[in-house]
C-alpha distance (Angstrom), angle and dihedral (degrees) to the residues before:
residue distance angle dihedral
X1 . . .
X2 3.56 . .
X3 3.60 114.7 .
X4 3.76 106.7 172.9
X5 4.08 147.1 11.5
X6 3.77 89.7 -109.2
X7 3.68 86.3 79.3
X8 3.89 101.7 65.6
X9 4.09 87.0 53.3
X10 4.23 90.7 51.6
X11 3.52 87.2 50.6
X12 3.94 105.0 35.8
X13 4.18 83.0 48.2
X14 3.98 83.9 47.8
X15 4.05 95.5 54.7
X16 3.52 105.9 30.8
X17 3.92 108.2 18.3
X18 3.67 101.2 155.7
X19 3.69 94.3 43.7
X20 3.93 118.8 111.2
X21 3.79 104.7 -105.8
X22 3.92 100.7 170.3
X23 3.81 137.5 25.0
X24 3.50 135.8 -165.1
X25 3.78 133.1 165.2
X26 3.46 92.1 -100.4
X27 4.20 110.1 23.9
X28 3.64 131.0 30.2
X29 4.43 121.7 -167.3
X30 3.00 126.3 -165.7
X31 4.29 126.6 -146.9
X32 3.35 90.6 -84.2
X33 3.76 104.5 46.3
X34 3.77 92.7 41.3
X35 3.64 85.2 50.9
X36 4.20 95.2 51.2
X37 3.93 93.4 36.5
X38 3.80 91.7 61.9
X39 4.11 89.4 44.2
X40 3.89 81.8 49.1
X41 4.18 91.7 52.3
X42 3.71 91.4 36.2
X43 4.31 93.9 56.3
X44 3.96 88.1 38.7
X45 4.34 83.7 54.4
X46 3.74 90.5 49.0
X47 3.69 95.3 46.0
X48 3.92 86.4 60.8
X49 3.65 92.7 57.6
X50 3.65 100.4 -117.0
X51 4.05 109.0 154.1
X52 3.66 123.9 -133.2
X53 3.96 126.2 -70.0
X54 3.82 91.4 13.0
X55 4.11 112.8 129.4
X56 3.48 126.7 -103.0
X57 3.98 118.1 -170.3
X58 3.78 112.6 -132.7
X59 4.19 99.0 -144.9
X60 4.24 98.1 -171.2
X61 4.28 139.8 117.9
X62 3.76 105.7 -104.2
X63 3.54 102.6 -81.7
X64 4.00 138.9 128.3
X65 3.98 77.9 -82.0
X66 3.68 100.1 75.9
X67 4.25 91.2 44.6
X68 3.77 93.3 54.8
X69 3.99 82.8 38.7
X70 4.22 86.1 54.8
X71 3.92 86.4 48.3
X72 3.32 97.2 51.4
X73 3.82 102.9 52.4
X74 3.94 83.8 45.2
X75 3.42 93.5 56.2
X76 3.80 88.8 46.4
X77 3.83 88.2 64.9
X78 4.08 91.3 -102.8
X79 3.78 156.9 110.6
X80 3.93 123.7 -91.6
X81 3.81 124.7 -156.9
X82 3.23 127.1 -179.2
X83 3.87 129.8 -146.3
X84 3.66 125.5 -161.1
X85 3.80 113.6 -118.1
X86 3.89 85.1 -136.3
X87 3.30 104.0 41.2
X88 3.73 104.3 122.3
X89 4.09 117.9 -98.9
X90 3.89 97.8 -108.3
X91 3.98 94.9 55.1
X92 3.66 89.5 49.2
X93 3.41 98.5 48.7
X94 3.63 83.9 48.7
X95 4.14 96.9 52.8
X96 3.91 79.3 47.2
X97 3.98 90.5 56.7
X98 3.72 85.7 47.2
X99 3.96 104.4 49.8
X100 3.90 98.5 32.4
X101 3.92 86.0 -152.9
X102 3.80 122.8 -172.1
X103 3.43 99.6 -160.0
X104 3.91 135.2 35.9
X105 3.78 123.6 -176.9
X106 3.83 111.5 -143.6
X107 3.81 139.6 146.4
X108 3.76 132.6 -93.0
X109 3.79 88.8 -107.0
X110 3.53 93.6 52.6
X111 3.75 109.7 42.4
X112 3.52 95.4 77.2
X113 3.97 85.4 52.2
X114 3.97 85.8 48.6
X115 3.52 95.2 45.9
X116 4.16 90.4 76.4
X117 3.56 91.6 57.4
X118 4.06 106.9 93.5
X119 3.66 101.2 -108.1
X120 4.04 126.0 119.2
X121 3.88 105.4 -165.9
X122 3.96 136.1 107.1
X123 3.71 126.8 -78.0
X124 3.71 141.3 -136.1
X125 3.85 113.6 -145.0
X126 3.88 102.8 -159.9
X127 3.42 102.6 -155.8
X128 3.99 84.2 57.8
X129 4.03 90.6 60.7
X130 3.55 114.0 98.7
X131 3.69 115.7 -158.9
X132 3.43 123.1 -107.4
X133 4.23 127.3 -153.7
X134 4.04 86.8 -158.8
X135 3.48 148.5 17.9
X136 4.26 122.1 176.1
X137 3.98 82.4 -166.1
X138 3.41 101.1 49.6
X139 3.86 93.3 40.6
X140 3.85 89.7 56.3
X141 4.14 83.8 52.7
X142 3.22 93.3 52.4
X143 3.78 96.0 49.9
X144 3.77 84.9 55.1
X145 3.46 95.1 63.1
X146 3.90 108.2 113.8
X147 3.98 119.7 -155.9
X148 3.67 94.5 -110.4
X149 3.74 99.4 51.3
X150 3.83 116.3 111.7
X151 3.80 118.4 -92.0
X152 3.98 96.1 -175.2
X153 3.32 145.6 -24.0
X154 3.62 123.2 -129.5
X155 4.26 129.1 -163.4
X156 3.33 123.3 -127.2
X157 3.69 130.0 174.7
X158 3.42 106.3 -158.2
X159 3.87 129.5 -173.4
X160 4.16 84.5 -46.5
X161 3.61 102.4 49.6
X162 3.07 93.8 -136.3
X163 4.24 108.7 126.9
X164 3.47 107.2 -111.7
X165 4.45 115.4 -169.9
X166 3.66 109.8 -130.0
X167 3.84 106.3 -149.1
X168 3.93 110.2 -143.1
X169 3.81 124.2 -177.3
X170 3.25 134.2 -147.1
X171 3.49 97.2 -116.6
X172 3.92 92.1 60.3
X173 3.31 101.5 58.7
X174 3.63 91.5 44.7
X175 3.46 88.3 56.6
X176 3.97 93.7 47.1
X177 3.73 94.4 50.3
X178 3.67 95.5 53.0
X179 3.77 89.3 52.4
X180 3.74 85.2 55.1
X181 3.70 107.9 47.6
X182 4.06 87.7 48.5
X183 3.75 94.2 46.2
X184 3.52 95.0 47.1
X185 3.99 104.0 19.6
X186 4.20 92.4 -130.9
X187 4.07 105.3 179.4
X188 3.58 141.2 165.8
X189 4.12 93.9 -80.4
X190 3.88 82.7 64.8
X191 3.89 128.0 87.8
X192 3.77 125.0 -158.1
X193 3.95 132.5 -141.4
X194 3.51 105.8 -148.6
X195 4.28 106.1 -167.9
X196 4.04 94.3 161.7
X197 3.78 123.6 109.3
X198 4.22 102.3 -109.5
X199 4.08 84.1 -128.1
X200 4.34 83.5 65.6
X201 3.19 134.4 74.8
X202 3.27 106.6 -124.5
X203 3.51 87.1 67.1
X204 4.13 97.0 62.9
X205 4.45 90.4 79.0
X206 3.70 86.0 56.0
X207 3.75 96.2 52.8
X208 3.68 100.4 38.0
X209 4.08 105.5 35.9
X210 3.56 80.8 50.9
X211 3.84 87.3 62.0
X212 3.56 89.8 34.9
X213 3.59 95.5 52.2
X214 3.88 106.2 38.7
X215 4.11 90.4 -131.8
X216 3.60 130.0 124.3
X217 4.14 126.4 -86.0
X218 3.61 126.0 -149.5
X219 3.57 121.9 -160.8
X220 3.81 103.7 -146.6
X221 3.89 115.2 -144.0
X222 3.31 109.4 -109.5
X223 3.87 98.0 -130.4
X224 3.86 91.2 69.0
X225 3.27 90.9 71.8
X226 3.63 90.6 74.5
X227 3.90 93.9 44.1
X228 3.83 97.2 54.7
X229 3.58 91.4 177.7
X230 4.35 88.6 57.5
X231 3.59 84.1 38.8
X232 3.88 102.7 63.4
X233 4.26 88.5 25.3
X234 3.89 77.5 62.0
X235 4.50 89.7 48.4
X236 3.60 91.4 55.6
X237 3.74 96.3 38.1
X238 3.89 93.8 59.9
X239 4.07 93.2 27.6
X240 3.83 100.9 -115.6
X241 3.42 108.3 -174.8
X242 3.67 101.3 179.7
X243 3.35 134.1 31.6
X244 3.98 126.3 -178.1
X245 3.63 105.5 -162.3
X246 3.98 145.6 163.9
X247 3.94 110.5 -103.0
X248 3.62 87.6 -117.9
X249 3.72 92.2 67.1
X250 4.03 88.5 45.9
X251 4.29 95.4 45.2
X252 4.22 82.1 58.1
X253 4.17 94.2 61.1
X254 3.46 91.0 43.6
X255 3.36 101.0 43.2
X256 3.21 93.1 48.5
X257 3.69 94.9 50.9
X258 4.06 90.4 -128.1
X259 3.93 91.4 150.1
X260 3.99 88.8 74.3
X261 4.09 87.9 60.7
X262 4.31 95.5 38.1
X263 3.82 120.9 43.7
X264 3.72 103.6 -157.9
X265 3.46 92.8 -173.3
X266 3.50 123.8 151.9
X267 4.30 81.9 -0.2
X268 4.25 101.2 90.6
X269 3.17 120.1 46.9
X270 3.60 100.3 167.4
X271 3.96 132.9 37.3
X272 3.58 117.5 -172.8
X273 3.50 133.3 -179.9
X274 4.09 147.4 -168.6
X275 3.76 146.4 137.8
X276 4.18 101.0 75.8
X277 3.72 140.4 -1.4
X278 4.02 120.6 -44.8
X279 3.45 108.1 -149.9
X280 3.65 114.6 -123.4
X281 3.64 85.4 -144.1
X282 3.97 92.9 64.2
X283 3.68 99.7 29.1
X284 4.38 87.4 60.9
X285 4.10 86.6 54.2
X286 3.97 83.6 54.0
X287 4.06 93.9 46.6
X288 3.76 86.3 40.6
X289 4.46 95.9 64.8
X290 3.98 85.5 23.2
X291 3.59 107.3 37.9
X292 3.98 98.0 149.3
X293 4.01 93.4 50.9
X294 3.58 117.7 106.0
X295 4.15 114.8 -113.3
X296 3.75 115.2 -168.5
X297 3.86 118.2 179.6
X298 3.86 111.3 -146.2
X299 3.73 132.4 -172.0
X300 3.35 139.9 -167.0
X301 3.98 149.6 103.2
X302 3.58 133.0 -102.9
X303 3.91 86.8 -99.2
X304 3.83 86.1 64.8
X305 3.72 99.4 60.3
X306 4.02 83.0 -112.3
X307 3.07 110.8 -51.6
X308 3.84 142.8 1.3
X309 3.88 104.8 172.1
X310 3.87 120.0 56.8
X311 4.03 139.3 177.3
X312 3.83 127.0 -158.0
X313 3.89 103.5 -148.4
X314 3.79 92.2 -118.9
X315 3.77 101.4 162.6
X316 3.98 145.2 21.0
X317 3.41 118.0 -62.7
X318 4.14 120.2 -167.4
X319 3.74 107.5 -138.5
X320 3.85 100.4 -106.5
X321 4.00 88.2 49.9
X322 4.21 108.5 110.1
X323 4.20 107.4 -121.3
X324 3.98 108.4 -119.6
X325 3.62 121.3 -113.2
X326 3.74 83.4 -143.8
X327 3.34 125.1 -162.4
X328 3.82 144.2 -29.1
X329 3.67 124.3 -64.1
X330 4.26 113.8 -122.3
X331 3.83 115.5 -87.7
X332 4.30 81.3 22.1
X333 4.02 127.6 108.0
X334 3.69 108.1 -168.4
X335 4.06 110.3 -159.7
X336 3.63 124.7 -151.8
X337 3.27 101.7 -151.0
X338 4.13 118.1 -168.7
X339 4.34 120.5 -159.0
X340 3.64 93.3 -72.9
X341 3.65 101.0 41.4
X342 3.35 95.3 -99.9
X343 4.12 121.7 152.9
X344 3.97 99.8 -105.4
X345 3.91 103.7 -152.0
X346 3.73 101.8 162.6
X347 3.82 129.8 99.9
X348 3.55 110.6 -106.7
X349 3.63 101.0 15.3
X350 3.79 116.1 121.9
X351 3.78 125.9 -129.1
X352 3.94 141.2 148.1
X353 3.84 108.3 -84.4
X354 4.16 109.4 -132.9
X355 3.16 131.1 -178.6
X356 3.85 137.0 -125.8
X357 4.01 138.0 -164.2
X358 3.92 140.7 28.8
X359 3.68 98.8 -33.9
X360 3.75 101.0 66.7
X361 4.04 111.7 104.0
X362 4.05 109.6 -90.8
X363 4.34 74.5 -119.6
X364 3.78 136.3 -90.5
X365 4.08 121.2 -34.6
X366 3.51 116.0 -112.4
X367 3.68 91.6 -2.9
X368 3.54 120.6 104.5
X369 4.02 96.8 162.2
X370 3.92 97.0 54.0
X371 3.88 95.2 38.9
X372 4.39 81.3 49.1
X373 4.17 80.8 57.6
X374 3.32 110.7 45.7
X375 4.04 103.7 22.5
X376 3.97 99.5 62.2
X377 3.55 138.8 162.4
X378 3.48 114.2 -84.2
X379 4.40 106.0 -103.8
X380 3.92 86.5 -144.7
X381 3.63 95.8 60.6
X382 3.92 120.4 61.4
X383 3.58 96.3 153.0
X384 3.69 98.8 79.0
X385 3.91 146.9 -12.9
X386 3.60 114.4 -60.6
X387 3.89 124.3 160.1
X388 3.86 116.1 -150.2
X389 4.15 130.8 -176.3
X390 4.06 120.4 -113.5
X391 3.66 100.1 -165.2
X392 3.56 93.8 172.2
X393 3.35 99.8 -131.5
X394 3.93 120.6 131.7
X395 3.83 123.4 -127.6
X396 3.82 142.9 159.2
X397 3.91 136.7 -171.9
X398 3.80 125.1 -100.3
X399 3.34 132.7 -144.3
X400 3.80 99.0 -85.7
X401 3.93 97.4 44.9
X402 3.40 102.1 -89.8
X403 3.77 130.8 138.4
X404 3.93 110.5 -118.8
X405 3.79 118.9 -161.7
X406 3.92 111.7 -141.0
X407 3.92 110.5 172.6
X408 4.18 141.7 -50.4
X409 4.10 106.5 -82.8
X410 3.94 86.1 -116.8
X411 4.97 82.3 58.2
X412 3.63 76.2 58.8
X413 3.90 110.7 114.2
X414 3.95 142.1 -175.7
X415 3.71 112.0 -148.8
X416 3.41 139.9 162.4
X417 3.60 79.8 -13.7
X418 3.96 96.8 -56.4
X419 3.54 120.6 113.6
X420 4.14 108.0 -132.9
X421 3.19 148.1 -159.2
X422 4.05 108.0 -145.5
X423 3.81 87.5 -160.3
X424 3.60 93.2 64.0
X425 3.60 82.7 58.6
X426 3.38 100.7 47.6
X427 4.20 91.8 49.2
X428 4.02 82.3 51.5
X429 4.08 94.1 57.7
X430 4.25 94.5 37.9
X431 3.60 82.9 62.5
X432 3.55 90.8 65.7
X433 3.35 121.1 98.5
X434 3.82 115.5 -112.6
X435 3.66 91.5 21.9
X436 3.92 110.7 101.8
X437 4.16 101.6 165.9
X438 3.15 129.8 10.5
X439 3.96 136.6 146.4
X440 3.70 140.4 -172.5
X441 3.74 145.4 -123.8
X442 3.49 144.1 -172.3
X443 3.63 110.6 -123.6
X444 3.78 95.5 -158.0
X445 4.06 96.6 -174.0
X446 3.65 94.8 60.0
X447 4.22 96.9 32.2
X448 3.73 93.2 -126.8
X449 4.07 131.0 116.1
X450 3.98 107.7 -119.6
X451 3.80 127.5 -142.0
X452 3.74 132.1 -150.4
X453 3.62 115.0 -168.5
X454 3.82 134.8 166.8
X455 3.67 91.7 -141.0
X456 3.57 116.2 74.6
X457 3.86 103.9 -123.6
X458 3.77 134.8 168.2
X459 4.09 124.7 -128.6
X460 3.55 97.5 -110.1
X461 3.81 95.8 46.0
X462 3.57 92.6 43.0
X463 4.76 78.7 49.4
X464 4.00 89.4 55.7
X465 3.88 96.4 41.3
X466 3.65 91.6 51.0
X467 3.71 105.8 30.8
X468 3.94 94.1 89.9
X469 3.98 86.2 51.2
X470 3.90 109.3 44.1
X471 3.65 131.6 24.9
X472 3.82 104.4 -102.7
X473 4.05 91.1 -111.6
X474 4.03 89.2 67.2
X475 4.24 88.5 47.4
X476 3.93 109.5 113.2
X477 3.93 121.3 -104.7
X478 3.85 100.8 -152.7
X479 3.98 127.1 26.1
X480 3.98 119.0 -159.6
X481 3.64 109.4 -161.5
X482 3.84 115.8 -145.2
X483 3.46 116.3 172.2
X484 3.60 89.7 -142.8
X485 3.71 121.3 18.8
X486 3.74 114.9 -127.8
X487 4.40 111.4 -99.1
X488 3.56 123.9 -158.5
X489 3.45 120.4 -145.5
X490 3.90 104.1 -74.4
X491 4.05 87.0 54.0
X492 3.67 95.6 -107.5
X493 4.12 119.6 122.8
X494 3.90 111.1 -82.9
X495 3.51 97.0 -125.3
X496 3.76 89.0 178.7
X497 3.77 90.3 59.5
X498 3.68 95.0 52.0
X499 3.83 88.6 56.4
X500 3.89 84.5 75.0
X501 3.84 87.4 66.3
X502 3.75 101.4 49.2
């Protein structure tokens, strides 16, 4: 019976020891030194007297640092967080507020940096840490560990802004990487491309199916991702076979037309995304240079682990078509749930998508009143306590079964006496050709729906493009042309951002 994450590393370092297991642009680690590094961190932790499942803040650049760093306050029997080194002051001291930690593991060159932050507890310098091939103490923590206790705790804004700690056990992210390396049959003769921030959570697959799976993880620099023809030069150099990656990153390679410099060819197998809509528009240019690659559309919110619905791209899909959701994840129940609570069963019929089982966060840190909110009991079951997800996000079946996603509750719009979806909108205008992102908002002073595109394109062509889509009364009033669309720091469209320009 598996009882914790720490497991996959013991036996990944026990099989294939010398192999490379992570990559940076800097530092590479095999099994076996990933494996003693984190025993290393985790005997340094207990020597400071921290107790078990207490958090410790991981301070570091996205390197193989901060994933021995994770390992190591696992191992120690607690909680890692991490905290973007350029996440402005106020947030951090805000996470900091939040987490009360005692310990944070940082660098020499950051400490100082750290230092200004309002916290008063110990540090761990990890170039100090020697690494250590075993530990009785830290073994017996480790055998502590329980199923339900927290593995990390990731920040998330949300529509507020306000951070808010997503708890995640261990046992959910066990139960999310099995689902993946059966569905998708990831093993050590693969290699991974991670491109996600380690403080997101479409980073946590890359970390932990590369544990899982024994095979080798690349940590892409982050300024490919604005070269796209360096970026996949750099995939076929090192062999990446998979990569799980925010549409954002896959929009820039295709808009970009990259594929007609870089055959990956017989390089990817797999292509998997999550985190915010994939146009259809820009996932057919991928399936057009790469048709015999695997594409798999995930969804799901931090509070799910990372996902817990998928969709394997299994037919043709014209470019103003919406990509399913799909269908539930193993060991998941998604709910459609209508106005009144009701089970919504019915193709076409919308309803709040929640989210049942073992993968759903144990709630938010340090904050009883929000995790009261949004972690409920579920209205089917008044027999006994049972906590289900709201993620607020509006869906409805199609015709074959599948889960649709349509918009957030707070996209969700009355105008001119129609209630709409603004995502429906914005699926509409992707579809257009020329248009790569765009998004829309309701400008609620003036009563009209607002759209920013990164093509420059009058009203009345944007009318005829769209008038075959969307009834005329859902068309936007005013287009603001950006060339590129302000990101926040997951890669998805800042929608708060845009608000200044309404």
């Amino acid at each position: 019976m598996q009882t914790n994450v720490l497991e996959w590393l013991v036996e990944s370092s026990r099989k294939f020891g010398n192999k490379l297991a992570i990559c940076d642009d800097r530092q590479e680690m095999t099994y076996q030194q990933y494996h003693h590094k984190a025993i290393g961190l985790a005997r340094v932790i207990l020597d400071s007297g921290l107790d078990a499942r207490e958090p410790v803040v991981v301070y570091l650049k996205k390197s193989v640092k901060v994933l021995a760093a994770f390992m190591g306050i696992a191992y120690a029997g607690d909680f890692y967080s991490p905290v973007d080194i350029e996440m402005p002051k106020q947030r951090i001291n805000r996470i900091l507020e939040i987490l009360k930690p005692k310990l944070v593991i940082t660098s020499k060159e950051l400490k100082a940096e750290f230092e200004t932050f309002n916290y008063q507890g110990g540090y761990i310098l990890y170039e100090d840490v020697k690494p250590v091939v075993e530990d009785l103490d830290v073994e017996k923590r480790k055998q502590q560990i329980v199923d339900t206790d927290l593995l990390y705790v990731l920040f998330t804004s949300g529509s507020t802004g306000i951070p808010k700690g997503v708890s995640i056990t261990h046992r959910g992210v066990i139960d999310c990487m099995d689902w993946f390396v059966e569905t998708f049959g990831i093993c050590s003769y693969d290699s991974l491309g991670s491109q996600a921030p380690f403080y997101f959570d479409a980073s946590v697959p890359d970390i932990f199916l590369n544990l899982k799976a024994g095979s080798t993880l690349y940590l892409i620099p982050q300024e490919l991702f604005a070269q796209p023809v360096r970026l996949l030069e750099f995939i076929k150099q090192k062999q990446i076979n998979t990569i799980i990656w925010v549409p954002s990153a896959l929009i820039t390679v295709s808009k970009l037309k990259a594929f007609k410099s870089v055959d990956l060819t017989n390089i990817l197998k797999r292509v998997i995304f999550c985190g915010e809509v994939m146009p259809t528009k820009q996932l057919n240019t991928w399936r057009q240079y790469l048709p015999d690659v695997t594409y798999a559309n995930l969804y799901g919110p931090t509070e799910a682990i990372y996902a817990c619905t998928y969709y394997i791209i299994d037919r043709i899909f014209e470019d103003y078509e919406s990509l399913p959701i799909g269908f539930p994840m193993k060991n998941t129940e998604i709910m459609v749930l209508d106005e009144m609570d009701k089970l919504v069963k019915e193709p076409a019929k919308v309803g709040e998508l929640c989210v049942r089982g073992t993968g759903i966060a144990a709630g938010y840190y340090n904050n009883p009143e929000k995790t009261r909110e949004m972690f409920v009991q579920n209205p089917l079951n008044h027999a006994y306590e049972e906590k289900i997800y709201r993620t607020g996000d509006l869906v409805a079946y199609n015709g074959y079964g599948e889960l649709l996603y349509l918009s957030r509750k707070d996209f969700q719009i009355k105008h001119l006496g129609h209630r709409i979806e603004l995502g429906e909108i914005e699926t509409a205008v992707s579809s257009i050709s020329g248009i790569t992102r765009c998004c829309c908002l309701y400008d609620e002073v003036h009563g009209r729906i607002t759209l920013f595109s990164d093509m420059d394109i009058s009203k009345e062509e944007l009318s005829l493009q769209l008038k075959n889509m969307i009834p005329d009364y859902m068309i936007p009033g005013k287009i603001i042309y950006m060339e590129n669309l302000p990101l926040n720091a997951n890669g998805k469209i800042d929608r708060m951002k845009l608000k200044d320009y309404l």
